[in-house]
C-alpha positions in Angstrom: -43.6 -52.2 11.2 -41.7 -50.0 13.6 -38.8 -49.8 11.0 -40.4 -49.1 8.0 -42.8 -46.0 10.1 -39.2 -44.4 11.4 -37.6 -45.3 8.0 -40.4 -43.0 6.4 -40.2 -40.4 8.8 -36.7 -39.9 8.2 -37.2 -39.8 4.9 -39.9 -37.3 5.4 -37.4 -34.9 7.6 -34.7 -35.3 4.9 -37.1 -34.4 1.9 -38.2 -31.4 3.9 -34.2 -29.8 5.0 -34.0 -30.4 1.0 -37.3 -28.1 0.0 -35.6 -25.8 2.9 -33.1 -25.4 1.0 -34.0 -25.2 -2.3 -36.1 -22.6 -1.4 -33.6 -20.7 0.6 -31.6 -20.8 -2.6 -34.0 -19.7 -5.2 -34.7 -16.7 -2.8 -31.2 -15.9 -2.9 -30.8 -15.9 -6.8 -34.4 -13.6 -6.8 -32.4 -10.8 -4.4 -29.2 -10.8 -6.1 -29.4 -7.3 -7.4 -29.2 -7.0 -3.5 -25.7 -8.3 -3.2 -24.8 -6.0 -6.3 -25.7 -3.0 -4.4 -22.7 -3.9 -2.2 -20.0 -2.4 -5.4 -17.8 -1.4 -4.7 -16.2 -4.1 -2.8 -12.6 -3.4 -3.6 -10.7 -0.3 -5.6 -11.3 0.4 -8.8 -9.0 1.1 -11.5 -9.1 4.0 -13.9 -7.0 3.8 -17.0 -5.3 7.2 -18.3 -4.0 6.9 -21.5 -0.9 9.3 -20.8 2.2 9.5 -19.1 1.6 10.6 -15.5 2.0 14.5 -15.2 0.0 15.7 -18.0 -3.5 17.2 -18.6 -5.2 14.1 -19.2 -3.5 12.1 -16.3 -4.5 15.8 -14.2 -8.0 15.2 -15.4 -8.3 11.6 -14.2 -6.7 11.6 -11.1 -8.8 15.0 -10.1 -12.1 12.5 -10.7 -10.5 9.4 -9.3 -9.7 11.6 -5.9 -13.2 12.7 -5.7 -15.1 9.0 -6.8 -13.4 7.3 -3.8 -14.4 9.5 -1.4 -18.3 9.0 -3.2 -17.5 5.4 -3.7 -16.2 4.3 -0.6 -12.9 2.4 -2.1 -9.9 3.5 -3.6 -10.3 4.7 -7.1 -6.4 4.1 -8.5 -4.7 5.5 -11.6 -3.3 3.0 -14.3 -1.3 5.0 -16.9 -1.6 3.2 -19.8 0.4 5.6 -22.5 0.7 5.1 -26.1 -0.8 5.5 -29.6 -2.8 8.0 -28.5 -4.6 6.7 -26.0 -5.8 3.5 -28.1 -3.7 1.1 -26.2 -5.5 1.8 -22.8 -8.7 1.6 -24.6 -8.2 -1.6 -26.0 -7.4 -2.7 -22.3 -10.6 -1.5 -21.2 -12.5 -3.0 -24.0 -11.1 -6.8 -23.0 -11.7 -6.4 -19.4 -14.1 -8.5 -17.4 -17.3 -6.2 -17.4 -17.8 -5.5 -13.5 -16.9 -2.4 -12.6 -13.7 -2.4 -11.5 -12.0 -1.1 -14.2 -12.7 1.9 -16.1 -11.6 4.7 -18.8 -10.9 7.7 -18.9 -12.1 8.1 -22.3 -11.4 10.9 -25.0 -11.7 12.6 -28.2 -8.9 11.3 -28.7 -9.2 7.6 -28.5 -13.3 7.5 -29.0 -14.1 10.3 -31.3 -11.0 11.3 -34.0 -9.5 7.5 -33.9 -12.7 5.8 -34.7 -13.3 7.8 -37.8 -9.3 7.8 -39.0 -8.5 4.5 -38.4 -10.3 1.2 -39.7 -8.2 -1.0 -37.4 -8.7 -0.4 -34.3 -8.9 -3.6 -31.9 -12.2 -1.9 -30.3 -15.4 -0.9 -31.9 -17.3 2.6 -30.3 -19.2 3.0 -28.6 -20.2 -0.9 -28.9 -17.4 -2.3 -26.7 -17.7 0.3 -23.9 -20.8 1.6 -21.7 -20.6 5.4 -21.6 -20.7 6.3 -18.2 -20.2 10.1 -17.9 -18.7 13.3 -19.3 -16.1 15.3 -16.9 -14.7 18.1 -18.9 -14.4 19.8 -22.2 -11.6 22.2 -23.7 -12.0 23.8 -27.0 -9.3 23.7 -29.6 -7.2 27.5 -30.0 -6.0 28.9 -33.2 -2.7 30.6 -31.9 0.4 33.0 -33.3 3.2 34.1 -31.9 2.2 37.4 -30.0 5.0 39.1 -32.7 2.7 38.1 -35.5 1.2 41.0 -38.1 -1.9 38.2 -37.7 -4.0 40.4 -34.8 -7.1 38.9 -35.4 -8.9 35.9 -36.4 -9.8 38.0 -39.8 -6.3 39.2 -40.2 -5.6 35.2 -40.4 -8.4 34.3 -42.8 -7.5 36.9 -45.3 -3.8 35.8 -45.5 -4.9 32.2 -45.5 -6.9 33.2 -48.3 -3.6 34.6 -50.3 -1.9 31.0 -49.7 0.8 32.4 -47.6 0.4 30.7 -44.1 1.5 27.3 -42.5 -0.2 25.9 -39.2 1.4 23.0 -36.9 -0.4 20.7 -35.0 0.9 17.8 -32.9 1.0 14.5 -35.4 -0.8 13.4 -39.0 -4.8 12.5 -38.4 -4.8 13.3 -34.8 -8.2 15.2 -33.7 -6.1 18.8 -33.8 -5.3 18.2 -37.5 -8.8 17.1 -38.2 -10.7 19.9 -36.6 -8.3 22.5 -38.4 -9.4 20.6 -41.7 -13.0 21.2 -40.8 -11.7 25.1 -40.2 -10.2 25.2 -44.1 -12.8 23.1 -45.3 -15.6 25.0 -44.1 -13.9 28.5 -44.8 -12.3 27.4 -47.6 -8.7 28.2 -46.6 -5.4 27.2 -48.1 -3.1 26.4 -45.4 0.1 24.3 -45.4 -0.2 21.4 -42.4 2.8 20.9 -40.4 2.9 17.9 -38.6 5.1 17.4 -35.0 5.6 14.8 -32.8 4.4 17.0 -29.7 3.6 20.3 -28.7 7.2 21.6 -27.1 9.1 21.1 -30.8 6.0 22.9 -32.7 5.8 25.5 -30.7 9.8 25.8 -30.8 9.1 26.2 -34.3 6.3 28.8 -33.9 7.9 31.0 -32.2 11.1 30.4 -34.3 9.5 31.6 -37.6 9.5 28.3 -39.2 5.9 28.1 -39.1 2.8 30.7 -39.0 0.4 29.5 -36.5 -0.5 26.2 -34.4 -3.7 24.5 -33.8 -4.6 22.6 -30.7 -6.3 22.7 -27.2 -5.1 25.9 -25.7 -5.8 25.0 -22.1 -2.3 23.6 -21.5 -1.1 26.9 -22.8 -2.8 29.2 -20.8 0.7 30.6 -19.0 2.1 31.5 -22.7 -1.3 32.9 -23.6 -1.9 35.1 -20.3 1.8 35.4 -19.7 2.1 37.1 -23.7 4.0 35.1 -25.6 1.1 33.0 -27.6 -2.0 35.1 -29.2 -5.3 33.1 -29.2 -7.2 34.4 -32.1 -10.1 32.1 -31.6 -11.6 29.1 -29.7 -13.5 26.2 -31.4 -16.3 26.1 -28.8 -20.4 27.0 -28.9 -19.7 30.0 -27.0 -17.0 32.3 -25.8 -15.0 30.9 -22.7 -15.8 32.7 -19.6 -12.1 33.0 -19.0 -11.1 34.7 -21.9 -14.2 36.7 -23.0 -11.9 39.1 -25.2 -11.8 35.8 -27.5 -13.9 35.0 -30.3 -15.3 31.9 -31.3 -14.8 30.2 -34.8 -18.9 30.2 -35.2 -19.1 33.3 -34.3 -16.3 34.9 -36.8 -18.0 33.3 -39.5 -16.3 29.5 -39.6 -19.4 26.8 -38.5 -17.1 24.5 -36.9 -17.9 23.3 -33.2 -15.5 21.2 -31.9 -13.8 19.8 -28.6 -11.5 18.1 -27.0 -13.5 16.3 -24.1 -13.1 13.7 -21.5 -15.3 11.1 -19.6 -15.7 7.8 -17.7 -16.2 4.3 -19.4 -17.0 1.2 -18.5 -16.8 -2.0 -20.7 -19.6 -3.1 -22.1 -21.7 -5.4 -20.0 -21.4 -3.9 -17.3 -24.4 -4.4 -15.0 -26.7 -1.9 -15.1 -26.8 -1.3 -11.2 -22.7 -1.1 -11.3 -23.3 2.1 -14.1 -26.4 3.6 -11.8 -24.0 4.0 -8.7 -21.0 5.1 -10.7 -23.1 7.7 -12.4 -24.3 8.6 -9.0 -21.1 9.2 -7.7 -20.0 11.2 -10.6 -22.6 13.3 -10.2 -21.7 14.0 -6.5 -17.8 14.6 -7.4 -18.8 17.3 -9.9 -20.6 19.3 -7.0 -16.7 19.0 -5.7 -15.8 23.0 -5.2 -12.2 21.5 -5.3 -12.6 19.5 -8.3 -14.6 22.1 -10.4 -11.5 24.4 -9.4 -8.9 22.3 -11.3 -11.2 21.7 -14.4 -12.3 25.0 -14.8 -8.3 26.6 -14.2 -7.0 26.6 -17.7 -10.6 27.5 -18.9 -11.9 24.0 -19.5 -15.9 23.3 -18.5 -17.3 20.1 -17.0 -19.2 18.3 -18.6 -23.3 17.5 -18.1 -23.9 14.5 -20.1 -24.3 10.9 -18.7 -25.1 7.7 -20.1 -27.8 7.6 -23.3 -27.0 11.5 -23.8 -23.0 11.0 -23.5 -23.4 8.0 -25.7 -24.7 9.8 -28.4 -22.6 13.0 -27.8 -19.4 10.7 -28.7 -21.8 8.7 -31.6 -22.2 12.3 -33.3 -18.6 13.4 -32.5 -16.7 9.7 -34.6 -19.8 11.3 -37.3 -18.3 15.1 -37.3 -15.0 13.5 -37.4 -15.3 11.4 -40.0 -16.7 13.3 -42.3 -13.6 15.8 -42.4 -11.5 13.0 -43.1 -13.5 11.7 -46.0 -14.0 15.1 -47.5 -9.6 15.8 -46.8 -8.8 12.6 -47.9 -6.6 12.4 -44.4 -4.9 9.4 -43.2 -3.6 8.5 -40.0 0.4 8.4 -39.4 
């Protein structure tokens, strides 16, 4: 009798450790959000997708600087050049969704390629969580300062007479689409000149060989202040603080509102809590007086939008884009 009371007593101990530890498990599944709260545990990487020295590569390592010191961890750069930023968005679309690897995304690779190109190996926004927007710098209609062209009227009117060429830097690439928004919506006749880069268009433009180039002005600012480049107008909503002498396309009577912009991704998935405290840190880095000082240099303005507002920011942007091409009948290179 002895046997059989110790036999069941023991079997009561065991079946109580067990509960014990059921329990003690079940409570740790209910709190895990609070082991998530831990991220980041490790760096994180940020893919640029240009060569290192550049404005975009200048743009992502100004925010990676200022998330780690937010963040806690190491916020590295992972230049991932090629195809126009595509490549390093593809990357970032196929990587495991947790927060430790991120884009810096663009109109480049999530606004004008989306609506040229039908093959692109990721969908957007689907395969990406929009995290935040950093910066944005309008596109520049510039001439040589020896140009007759003084003014952005000067250049419709001779537009207008079929006599001008403009460069931009490659076949259905955002500067080449926003210009055909420019003819389309002003109904201009202008010859496009396609390049392989700025340095051998501008050679060009200043050479004679062409009238007038088309692209983001902000990595021109030393030609335009310095005299060599005229800007005749800038493709934003309002006049840049930095050059309030220059008009805006909308204001000079051509309805086109366009930029060229940057932000943080994520891939999609990514936990919720993961995009809270990387929006939050974001947020914190553009308070940054050092940061702010290297975005706003070349005239460029940081951005305000985060998460459902970014998302549809770049939904509307593929939209804007895509119509031009349709209406131009533009294909990519």
């Amino acid at each position: 009798m002895k046997t059989t009371d110790s036999f069941a007593a023991l079997t009561r101990r065991i079946a109580a450790r067990f509960a014990f530890a059921l329990a003690a498990a079940s409570a740790l599944c209910a709190f895990g959000g609070t082991a998530q709260a831990a991220y980041p545990e490790q760096p994180v990487k940020l893919v640029v997708g240009f060569p290192p020295g550049g404005g975009g590569d200048l743009y992502g390592r100004t925010i990676a600087n200022a998330l780690a010191r937010h963040l806690g961890q190491a916020v590295i750069v992972d230049n991932k050049a090629g195809a126009g930023g595509n490549i390093a968005a593809e990357l970032v679309a196929r990587a495991k969704p947790d927060g430790y690897t991120l884009i810096l995304a663009m109109s480049g690779n999530m606004g004008s390629a989306p609506a040229i190109r039908s093959n692109l190996p990721y969908k957007v926004p689907d395969d990406f969580v929009p995290i935040a927007q950093l910066v944005e710098t309008p596109f520049g209609l510039m001439v040589p300062s020896d140009s007759p062209i003084a003014t952005i009227k000067d250049y419709v009117a001779a537009a207008k007479g079929g006599k001008l060429t403009y460069a931009s830097t490659g076949t259905g690439g955002a500067s080449q689409i926003v210009m055909e928004m420019v003819k389309q919506d002003a109904k201009l006749d202008i010859l496009h000149i396609p390049y392989k880069g700025s340095g051998p268009a501008l050679n060009d433009l200043f050479g004679g060989q062409v009238s007038s180039f088309f692209a983001p002005y902000t990595p021109l600012m030393g030609q335009i202040t310095g005299g060599k480049l005229r800007l005749l107008a800038v493709s934003s909503d309002k006049r840049v603080p930095s050059l309030p002498n220059v008009p805006t396309l909308k204001e000079s009577g051509i309805d086109v509102v366009m930029t060229q912009w940057y932000g943080l991704a994520a891939p999609a998935d990514t936990p919720k809590a993961v995009i809270d405290t990387l929006t939050r840190a974001v947020r914190e880095s553009m308070k940054d007086a050092d940061l702010l000082k290297i975005y706003r240099a070349d005239g460029a303005q940081e951005g305000t939008l985060t998460g459902t507002q970014f998302r549809d920011f770049i939904v509307k942007d593929i939209a804007n884009y895509k119509r031009a091409v349709d209406r131009g009948n533009l294909k990519a290179e």
